[in-house]
Z-matrix of the N, CA and C atoms (Angstrom, degrees):
N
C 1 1.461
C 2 1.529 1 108.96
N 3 1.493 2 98.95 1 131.79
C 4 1.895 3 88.10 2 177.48
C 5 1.598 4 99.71 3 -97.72
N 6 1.272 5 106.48 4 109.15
C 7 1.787 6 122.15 5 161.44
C 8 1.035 7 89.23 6 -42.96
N 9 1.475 8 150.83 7 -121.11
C 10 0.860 9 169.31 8 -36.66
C 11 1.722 10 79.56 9 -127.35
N 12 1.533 11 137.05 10 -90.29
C 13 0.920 12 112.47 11 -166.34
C 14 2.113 13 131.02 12 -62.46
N 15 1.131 14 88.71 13 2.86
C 16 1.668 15 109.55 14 177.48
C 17 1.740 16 87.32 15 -69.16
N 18 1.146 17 122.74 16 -78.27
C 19 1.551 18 126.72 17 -159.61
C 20 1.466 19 103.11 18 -54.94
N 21 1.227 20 119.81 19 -38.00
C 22 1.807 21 126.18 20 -163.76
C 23 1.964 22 93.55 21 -81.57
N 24 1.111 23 126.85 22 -26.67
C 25 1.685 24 126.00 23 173.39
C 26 1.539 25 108.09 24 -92.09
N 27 1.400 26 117.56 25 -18.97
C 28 1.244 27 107.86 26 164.13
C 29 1.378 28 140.81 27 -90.15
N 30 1.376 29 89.44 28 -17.52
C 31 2.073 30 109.25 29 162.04
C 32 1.024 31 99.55 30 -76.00
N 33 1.485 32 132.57 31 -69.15
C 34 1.344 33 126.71 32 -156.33
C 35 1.677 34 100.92 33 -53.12
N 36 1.071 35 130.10 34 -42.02
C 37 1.505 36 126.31 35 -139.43
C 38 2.223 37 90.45 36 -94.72
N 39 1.336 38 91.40 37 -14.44
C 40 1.914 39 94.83 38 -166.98
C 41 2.234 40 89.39 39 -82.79
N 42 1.967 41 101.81 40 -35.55
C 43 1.399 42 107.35 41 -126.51
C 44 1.751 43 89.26 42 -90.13
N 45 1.238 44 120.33 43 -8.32
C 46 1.599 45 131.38 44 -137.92
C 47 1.300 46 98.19 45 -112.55
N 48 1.375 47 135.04 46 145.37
C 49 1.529 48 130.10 47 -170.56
C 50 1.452 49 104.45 48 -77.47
N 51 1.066 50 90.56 49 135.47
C 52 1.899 51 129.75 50 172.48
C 53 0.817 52 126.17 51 -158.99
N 54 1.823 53 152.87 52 144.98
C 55 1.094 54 161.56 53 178.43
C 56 1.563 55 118.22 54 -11.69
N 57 1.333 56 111.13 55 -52.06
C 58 1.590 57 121.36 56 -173.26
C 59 1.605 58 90.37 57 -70.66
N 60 0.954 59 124.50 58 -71.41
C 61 1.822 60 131.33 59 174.58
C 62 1.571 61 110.03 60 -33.44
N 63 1.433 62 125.74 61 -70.12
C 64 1.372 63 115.61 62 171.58
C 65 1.733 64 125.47 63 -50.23
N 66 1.413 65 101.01 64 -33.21
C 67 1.555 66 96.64 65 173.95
C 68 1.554 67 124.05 66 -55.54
N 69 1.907 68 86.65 67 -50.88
C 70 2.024 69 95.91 68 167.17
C 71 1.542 70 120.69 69 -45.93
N 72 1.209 71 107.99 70 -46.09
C 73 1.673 72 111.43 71 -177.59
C 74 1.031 73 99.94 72 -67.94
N 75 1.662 74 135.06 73 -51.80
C 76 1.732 75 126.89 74 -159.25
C 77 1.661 76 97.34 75 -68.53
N 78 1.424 77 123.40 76 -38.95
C 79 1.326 78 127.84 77 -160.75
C 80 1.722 79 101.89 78 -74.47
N 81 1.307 80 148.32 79 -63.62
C 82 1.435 81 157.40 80 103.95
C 83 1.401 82 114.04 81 25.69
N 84 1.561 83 113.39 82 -43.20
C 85 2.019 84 107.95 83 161.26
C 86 1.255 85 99.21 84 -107.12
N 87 1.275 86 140.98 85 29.43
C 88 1.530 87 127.72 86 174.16
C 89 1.333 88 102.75 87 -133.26
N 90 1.040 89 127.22 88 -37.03
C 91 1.734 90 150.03 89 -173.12
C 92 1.186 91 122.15 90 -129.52
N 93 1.438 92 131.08 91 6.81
C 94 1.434 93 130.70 92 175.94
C 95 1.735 94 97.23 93 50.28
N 96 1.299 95 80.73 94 -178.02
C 97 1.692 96 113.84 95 -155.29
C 98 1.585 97 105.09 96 -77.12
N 99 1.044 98 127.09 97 -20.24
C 100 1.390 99 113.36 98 170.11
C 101 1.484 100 109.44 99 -87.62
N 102 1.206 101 129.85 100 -27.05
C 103 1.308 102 115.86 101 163.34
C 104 2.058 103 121.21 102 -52.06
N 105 1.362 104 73.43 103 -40.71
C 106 1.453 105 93.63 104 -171.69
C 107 1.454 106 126.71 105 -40.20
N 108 2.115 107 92.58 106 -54.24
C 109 1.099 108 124.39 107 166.00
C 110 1.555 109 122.75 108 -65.24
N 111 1.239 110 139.91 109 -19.16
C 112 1.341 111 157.71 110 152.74
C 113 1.936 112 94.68 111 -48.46
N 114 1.385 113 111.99 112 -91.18
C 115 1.347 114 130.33 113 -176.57
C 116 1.660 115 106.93 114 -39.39
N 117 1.323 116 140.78 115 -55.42
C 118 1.148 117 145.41 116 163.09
C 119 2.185 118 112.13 117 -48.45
N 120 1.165 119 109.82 118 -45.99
C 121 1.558 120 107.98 119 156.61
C 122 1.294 121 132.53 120 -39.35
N 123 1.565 122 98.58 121 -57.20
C 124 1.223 123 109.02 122 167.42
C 125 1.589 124 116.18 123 -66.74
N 126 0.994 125 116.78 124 -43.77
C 127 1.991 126 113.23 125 -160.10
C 128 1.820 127 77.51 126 -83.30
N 129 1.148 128 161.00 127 -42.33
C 130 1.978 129 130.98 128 161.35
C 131 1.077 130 105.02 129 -30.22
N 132 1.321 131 122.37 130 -54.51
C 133 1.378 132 110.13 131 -154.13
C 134 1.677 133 107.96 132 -80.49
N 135 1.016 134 112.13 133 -30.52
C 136 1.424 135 111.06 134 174.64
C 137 1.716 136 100.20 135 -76.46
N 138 0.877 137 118.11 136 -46.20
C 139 1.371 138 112.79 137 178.14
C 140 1.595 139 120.48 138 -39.93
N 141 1.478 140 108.25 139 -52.83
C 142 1.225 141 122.94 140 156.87
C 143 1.261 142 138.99 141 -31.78
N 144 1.202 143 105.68 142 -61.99
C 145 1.267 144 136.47 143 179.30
C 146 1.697 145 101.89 144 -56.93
N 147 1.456 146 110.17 145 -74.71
C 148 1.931 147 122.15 146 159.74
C 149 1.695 148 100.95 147 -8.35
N 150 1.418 149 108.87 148 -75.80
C 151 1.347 150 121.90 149 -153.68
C 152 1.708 151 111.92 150 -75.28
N 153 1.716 152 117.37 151 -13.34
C 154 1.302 153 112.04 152 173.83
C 155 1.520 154 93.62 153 -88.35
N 156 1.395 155 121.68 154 -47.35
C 157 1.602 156 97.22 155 -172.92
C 158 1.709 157 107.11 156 -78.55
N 159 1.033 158 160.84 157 27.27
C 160 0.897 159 163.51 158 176.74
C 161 2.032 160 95.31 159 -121.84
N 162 0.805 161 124.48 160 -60.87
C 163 1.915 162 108.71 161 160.07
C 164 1.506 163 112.17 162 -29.18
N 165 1.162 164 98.42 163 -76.94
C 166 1.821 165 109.27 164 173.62
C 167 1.392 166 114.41 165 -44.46
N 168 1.454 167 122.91 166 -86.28
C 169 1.478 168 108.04 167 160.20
C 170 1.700 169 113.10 168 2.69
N 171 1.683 170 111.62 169 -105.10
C 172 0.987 171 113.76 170 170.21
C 173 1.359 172 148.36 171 -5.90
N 174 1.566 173 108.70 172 -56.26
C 175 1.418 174 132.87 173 -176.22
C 176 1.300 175 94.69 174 -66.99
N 177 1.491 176 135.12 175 -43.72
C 178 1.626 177 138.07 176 173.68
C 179 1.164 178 101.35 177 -54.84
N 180 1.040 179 133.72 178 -86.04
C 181 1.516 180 156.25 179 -130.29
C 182 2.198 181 76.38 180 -74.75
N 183 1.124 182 147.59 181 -47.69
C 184 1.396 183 138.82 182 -151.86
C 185 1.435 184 90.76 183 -86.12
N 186 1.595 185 146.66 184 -15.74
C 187 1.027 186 131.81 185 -141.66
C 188 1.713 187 93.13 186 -131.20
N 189 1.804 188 109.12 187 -10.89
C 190 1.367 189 105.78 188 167.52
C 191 1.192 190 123.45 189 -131.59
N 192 1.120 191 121.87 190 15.14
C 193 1.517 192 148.59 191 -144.70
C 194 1.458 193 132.79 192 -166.94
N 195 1.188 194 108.40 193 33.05
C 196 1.915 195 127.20 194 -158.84
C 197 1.734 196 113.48 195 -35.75
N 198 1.832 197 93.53 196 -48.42
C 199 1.268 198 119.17 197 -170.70
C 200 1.820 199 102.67 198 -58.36
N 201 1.315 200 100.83 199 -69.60
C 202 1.612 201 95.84 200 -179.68
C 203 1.383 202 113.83 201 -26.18
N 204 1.063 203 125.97 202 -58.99
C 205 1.863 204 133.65 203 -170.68
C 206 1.547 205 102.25 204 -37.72
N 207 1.557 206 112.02 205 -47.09
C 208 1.109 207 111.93 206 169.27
C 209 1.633 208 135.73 207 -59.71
N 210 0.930 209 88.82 208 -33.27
C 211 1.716 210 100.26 209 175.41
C 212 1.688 211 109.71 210 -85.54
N 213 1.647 212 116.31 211 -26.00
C 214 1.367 213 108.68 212 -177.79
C 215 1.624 214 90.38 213 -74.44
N 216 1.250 215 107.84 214 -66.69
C 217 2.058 216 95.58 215 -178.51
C 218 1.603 217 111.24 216 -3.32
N 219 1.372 218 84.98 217 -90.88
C 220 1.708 219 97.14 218 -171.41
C 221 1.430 220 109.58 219 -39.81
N 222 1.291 221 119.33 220 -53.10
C 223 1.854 222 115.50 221 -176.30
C 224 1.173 223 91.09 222 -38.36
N 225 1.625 224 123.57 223 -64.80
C 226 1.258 225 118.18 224 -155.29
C 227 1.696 226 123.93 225 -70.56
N 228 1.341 227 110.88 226 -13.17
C 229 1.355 228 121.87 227 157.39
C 230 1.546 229 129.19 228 -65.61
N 231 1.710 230 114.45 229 -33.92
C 232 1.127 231 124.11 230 168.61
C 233 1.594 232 104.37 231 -75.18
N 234 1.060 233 125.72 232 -47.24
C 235 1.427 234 127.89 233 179.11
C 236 1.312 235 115.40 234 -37.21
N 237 1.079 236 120.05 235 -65.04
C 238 1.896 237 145.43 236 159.32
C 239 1.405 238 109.22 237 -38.72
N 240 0.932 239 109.34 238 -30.46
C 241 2.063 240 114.44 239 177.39
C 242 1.596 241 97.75 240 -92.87
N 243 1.387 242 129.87 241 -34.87
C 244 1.079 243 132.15 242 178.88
C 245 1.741 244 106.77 243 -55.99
N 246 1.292 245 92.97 244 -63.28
C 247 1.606 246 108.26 245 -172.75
C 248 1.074 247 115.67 246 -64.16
N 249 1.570 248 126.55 247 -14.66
C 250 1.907 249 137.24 248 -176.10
C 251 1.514 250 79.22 249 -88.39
N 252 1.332 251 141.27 250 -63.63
C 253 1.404 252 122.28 251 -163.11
C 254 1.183 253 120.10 252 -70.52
N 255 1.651 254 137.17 253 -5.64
C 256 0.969 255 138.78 254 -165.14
C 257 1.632 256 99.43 255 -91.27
N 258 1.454 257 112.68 256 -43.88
C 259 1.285 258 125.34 257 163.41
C 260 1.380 259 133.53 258 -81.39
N 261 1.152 260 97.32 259 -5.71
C 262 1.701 261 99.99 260 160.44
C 263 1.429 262 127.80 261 -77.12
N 264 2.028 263 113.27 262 -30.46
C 265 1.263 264 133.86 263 -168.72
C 266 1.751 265 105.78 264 -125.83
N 267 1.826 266 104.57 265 26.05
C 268 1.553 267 95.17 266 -175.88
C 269 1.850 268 78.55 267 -92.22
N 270 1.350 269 103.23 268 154.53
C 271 1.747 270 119.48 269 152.49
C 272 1.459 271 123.07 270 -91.24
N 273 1.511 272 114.82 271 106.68
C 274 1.455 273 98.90 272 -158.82
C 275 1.340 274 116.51 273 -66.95
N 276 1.490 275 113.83 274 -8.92
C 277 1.772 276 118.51 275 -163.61
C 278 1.638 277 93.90 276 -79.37
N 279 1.250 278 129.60 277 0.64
C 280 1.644 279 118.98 278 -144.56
C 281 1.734 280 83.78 279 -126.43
N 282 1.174 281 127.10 280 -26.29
C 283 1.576 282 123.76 281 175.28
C 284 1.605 283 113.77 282 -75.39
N 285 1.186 284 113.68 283 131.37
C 286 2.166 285 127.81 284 -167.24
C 287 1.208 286 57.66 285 -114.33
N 288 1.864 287 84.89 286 131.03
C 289 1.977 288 110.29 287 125.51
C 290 1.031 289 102.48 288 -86.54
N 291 1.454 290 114.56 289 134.63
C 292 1.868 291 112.07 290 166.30
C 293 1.685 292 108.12 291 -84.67
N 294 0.953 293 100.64 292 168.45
C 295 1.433 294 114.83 293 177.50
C 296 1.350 295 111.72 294 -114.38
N 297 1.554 296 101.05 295 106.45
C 298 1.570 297 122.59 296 -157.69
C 299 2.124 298 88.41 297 -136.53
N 300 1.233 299 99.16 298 131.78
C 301 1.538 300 95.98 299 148.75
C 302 1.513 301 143.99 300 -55.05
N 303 1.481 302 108.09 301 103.28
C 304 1.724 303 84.68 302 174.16
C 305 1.243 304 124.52 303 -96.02
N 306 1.494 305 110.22 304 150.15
C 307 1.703 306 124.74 305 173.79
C 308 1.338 307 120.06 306 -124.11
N 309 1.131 308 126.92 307 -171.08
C 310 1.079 309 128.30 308 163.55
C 311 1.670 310 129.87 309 -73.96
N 312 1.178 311 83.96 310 -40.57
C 313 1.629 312 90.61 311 -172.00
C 314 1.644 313 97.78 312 -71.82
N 315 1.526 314 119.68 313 -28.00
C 316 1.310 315 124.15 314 170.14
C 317 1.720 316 137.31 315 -15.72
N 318 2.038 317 66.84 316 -69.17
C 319 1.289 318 119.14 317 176.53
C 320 1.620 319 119.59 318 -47.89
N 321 0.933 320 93.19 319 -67.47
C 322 1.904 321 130.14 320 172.11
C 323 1.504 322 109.64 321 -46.70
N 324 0.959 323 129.42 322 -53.70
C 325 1.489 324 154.44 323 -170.24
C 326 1.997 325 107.57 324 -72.44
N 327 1.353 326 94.91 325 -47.67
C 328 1.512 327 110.68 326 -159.42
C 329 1.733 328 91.55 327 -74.24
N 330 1.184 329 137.44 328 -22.81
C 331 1.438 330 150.47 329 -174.22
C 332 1.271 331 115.68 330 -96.28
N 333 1.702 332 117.53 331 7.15
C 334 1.557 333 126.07 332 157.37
C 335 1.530 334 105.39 333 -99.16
N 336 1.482 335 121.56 334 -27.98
C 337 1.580 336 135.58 335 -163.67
C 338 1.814 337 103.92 336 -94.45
N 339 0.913 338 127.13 337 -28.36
C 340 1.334 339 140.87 338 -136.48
C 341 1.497 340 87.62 339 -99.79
N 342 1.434 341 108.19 340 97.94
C 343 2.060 342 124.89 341 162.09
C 344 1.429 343 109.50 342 -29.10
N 345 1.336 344 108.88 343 -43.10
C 346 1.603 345 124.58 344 -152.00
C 347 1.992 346 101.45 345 -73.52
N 348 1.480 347 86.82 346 -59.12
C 349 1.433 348 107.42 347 -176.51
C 350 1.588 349 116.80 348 -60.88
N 351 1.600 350 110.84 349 -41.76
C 352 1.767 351 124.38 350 171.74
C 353 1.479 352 92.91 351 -59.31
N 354 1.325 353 120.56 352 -78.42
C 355 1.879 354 119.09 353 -171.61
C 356 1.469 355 106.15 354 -46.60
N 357 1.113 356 121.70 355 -31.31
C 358 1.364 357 113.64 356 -165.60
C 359 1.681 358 106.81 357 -66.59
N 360 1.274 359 106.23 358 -59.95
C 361 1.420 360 131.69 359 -166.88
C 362 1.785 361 106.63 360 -67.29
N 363 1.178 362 104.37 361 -37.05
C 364 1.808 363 116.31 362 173.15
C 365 1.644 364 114.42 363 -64.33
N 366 1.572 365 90.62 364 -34.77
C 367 1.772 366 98.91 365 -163.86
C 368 2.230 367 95.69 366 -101.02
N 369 0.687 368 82.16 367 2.43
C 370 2.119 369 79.24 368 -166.23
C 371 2.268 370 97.89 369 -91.29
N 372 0.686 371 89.01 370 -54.57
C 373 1.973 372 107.04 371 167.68
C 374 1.415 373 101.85 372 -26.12
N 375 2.024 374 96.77 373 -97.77
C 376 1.543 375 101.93 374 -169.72
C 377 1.795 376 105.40 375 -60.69
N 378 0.975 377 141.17 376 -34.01
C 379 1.766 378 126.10 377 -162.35
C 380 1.606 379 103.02 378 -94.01
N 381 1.512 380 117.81 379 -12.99
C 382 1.453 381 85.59 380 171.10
C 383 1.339 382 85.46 381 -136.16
N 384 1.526 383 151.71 382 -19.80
C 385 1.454 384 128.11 383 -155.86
C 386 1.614 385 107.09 384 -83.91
N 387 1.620 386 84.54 385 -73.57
C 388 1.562 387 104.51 386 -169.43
C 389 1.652 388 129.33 387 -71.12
N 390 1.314 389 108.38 388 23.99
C 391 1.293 390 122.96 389 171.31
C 392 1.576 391 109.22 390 -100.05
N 393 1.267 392 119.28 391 -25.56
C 394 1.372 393 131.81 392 178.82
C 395 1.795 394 94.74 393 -109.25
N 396 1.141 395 126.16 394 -81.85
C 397 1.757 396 131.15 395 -169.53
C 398 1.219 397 123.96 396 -94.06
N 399 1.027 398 115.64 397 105.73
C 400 1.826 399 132.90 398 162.63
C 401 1.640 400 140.20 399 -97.71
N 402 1.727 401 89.91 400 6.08
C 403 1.976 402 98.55 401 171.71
C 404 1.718 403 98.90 402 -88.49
N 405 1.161 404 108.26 403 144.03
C 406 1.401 405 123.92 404 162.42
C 407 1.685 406 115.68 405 -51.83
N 408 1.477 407 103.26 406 -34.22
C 409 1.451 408 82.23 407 159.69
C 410 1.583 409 136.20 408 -94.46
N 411 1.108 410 106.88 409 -2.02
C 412 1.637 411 125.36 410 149.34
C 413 1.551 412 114.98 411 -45.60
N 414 1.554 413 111.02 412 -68.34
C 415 0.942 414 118.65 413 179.35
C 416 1.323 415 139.43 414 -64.07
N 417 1.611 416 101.11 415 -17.06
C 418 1.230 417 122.19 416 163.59
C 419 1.835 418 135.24 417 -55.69
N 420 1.475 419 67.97 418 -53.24
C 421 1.748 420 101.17 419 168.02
C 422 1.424 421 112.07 420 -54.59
N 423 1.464 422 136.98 421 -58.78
C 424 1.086 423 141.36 422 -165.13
C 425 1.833 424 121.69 423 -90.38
N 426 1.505 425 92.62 424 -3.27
C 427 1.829 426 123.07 425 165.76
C 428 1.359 427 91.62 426 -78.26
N 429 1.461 428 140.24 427 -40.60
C 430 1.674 429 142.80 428 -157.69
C 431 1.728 430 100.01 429 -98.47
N 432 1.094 431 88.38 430 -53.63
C 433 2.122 432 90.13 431 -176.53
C 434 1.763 433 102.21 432 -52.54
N 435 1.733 434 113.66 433 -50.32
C 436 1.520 435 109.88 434 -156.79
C 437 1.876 436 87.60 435 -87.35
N 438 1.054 437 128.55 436 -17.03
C 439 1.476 438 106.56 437 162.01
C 440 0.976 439 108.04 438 -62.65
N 441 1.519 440 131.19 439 -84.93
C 442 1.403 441 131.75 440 -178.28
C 443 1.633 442 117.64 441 -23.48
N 444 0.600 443 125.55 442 -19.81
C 445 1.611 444 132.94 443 -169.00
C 446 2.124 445 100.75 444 -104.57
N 447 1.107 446 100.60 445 -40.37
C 448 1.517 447 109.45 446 165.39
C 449 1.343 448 106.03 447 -79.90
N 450 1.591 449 144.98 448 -50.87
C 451 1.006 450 132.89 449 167.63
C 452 2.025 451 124.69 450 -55.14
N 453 1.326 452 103.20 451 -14.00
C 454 0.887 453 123.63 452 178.60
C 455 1.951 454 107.35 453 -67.38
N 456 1.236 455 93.53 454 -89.83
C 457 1.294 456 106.34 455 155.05
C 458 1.697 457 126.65 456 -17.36
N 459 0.941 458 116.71 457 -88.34
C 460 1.846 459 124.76 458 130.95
C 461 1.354 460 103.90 459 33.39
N 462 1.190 461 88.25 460 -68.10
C 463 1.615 462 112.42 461 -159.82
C 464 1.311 463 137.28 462 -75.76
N 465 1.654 464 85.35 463 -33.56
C 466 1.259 465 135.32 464 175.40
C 467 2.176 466 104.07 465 -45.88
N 468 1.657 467 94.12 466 -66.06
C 469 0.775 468 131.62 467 -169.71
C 470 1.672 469 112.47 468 -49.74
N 471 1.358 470 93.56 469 -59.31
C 472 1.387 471 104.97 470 172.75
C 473 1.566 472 113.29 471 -65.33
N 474 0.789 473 125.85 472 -84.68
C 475 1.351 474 135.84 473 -157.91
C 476 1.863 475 110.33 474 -66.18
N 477 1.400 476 116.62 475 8.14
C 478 1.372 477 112.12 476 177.73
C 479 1.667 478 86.13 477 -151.48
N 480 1.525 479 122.60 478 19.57
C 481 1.444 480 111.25 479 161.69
C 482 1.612 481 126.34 480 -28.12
N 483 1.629 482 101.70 481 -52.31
C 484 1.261 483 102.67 482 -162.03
C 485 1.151 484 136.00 483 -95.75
N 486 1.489 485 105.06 484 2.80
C 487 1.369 486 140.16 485 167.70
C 488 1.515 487 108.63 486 -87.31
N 489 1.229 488 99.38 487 -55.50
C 490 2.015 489 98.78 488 163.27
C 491 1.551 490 109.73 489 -44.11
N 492 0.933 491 135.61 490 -87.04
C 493 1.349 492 151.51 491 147.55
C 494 1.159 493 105.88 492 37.88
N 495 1.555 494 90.32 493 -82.54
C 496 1.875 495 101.66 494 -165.37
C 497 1.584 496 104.96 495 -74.94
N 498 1.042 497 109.55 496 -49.28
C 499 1.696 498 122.72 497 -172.45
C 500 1.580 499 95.65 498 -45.58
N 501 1.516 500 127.12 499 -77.52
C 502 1.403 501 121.72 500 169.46
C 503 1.779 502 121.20 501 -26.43
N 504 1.441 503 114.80 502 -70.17
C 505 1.253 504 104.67 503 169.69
C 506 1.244 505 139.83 504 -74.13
N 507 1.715 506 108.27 505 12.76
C 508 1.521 507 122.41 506 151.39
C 509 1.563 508 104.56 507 -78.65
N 510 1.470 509 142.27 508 -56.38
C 511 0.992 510 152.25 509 -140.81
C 512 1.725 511 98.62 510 -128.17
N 513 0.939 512 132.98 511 60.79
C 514 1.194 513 126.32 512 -167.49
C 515 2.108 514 119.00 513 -78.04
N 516 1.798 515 95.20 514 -45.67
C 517 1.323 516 107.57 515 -167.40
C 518 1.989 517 97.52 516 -77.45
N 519 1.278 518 95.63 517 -20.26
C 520 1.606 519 91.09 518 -174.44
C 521 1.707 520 119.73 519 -80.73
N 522 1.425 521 95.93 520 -43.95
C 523 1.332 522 99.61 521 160.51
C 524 1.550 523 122.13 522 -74.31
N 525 1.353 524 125.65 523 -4.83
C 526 1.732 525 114.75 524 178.01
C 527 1.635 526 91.15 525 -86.81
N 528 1.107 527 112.79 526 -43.28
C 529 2.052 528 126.73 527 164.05
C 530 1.418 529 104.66 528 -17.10
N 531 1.033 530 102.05 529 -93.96
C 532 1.927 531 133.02 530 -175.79
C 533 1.816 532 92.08 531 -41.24
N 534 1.267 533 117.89 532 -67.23
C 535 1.403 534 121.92 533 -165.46
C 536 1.719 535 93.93 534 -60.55
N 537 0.630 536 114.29 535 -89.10
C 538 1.452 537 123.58 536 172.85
C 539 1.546 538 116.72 537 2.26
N 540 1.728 539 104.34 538 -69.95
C 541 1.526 540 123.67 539 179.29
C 542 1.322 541 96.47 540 -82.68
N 543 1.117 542 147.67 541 -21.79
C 544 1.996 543 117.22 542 151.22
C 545 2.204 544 128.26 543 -60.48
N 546 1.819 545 90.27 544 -25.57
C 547 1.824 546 98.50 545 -163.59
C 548 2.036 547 96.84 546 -68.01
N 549 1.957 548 94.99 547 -33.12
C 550 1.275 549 110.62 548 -178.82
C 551 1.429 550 117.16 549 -67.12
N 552 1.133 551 142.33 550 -38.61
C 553 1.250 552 162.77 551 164.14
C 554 1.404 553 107.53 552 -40.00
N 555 1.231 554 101.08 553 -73.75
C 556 1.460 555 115.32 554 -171.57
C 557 1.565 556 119.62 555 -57.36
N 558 1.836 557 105.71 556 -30.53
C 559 1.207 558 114.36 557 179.43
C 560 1.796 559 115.44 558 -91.28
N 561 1.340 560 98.00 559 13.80
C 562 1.373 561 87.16 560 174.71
C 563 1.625 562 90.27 561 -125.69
N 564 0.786 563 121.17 562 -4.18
C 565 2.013 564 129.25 563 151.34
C 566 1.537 565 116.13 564 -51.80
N 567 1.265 566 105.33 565 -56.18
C 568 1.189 567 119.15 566 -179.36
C 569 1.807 568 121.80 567 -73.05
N 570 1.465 569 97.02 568 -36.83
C 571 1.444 570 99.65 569 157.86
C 572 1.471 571 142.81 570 -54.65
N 573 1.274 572 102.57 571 -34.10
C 574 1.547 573 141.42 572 -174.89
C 575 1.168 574 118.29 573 91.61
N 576 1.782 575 114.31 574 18.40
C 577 1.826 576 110.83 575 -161.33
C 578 1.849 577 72.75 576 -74.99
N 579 1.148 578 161.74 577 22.69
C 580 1.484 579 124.57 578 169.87
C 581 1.769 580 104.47 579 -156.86
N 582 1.591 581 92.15 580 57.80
C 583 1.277 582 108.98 581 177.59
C 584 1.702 583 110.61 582 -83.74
């Protein structure tokens, strides 16, 4: 297993705008940071939650179903090319945060709905776990590291919202660039075109 690119697809994919991430920022300029921090509680724990049944899931589906693993990879490689172009050609001046309350249960909830979080958690298993680890306490372990690393992120979000913010819509085409040319990278990592 390459650690090294395991941790660099799991930041990017926790650290990179998506739904759970825009909510933190809209919630953080609408409600400040303790709301924020409420709503971010909740989306770990749902996050969590995502990524143990999505281990399990997985761990079934690898032990009766070899072939699928193969086909989730790649989905999840096209997915990642999906999401580099979406951010390569988003305009950041043209994206509203709405001004929605955040909570916890919000939070929590938004990490059963969330495209980003389902692909994420479907595609992270077969291409980097369960090709190398298949004990439950393996799997356990790496349910705690990719939270932490999503709670990380999380956090990220909150507490440097407003510095993200401006900095992005100072620099908008460079950072959809950079973001963009890492989702691409990674998804042709994950493919194996750069084994």
């Amino acid at each position: 297993m390459n650690l090294t690119l395991f941790l660099v697809y799991c930041f990017i994919m926790t650290i990179t705008p998506g739904p759970t991430n825009i909510m933190i920022l809209s919630t953080v300029h609408h409600q400040g940071v303790k709301k924020a921090l409420w709503f971010s509680y909740g989306s770990i724990l749902g996050f969590g939650i995502s990524l143990f049944l999505a281990a399990l899931f997985n761990a079934i589906l690898a032990r009766f179903v070899p072939t699928i693993m193969v086909f989730m990879q790649y989905f999840g490689a096209l997915y990642l090319l999906y999401l580099a172009y979406l951010i390569a050609t988003t305009d950041a001046h043209t994206s509203h945060l709405k001004k929605e309350a955040g909570s916890f249960k919000k939070g929590l909830l938004l990490q059963f709905i969330n495209p980003k979080v389902i692909l994420f958690c479907v595609s992270v298993f077969p291409s980097f776990i369960l090709p190398y680890y298949t004990s439950s306490l393996a799997l356990s372990v790496f349910v705690l590291i990719i939270t932490a690393i999503g709670a990380f992120s999380f956090f990220v979000w909150v507490f440097f919202g407003s510095f993200l913010a401006r900095w992005t819509h100072r620099y908008p085409k460079t950072i959809n660039a950079l973001l963009a040319s890492c989702l691409m990278y990674t998804s042709l990592m994950i493919s194996g075109w750069m084994d």
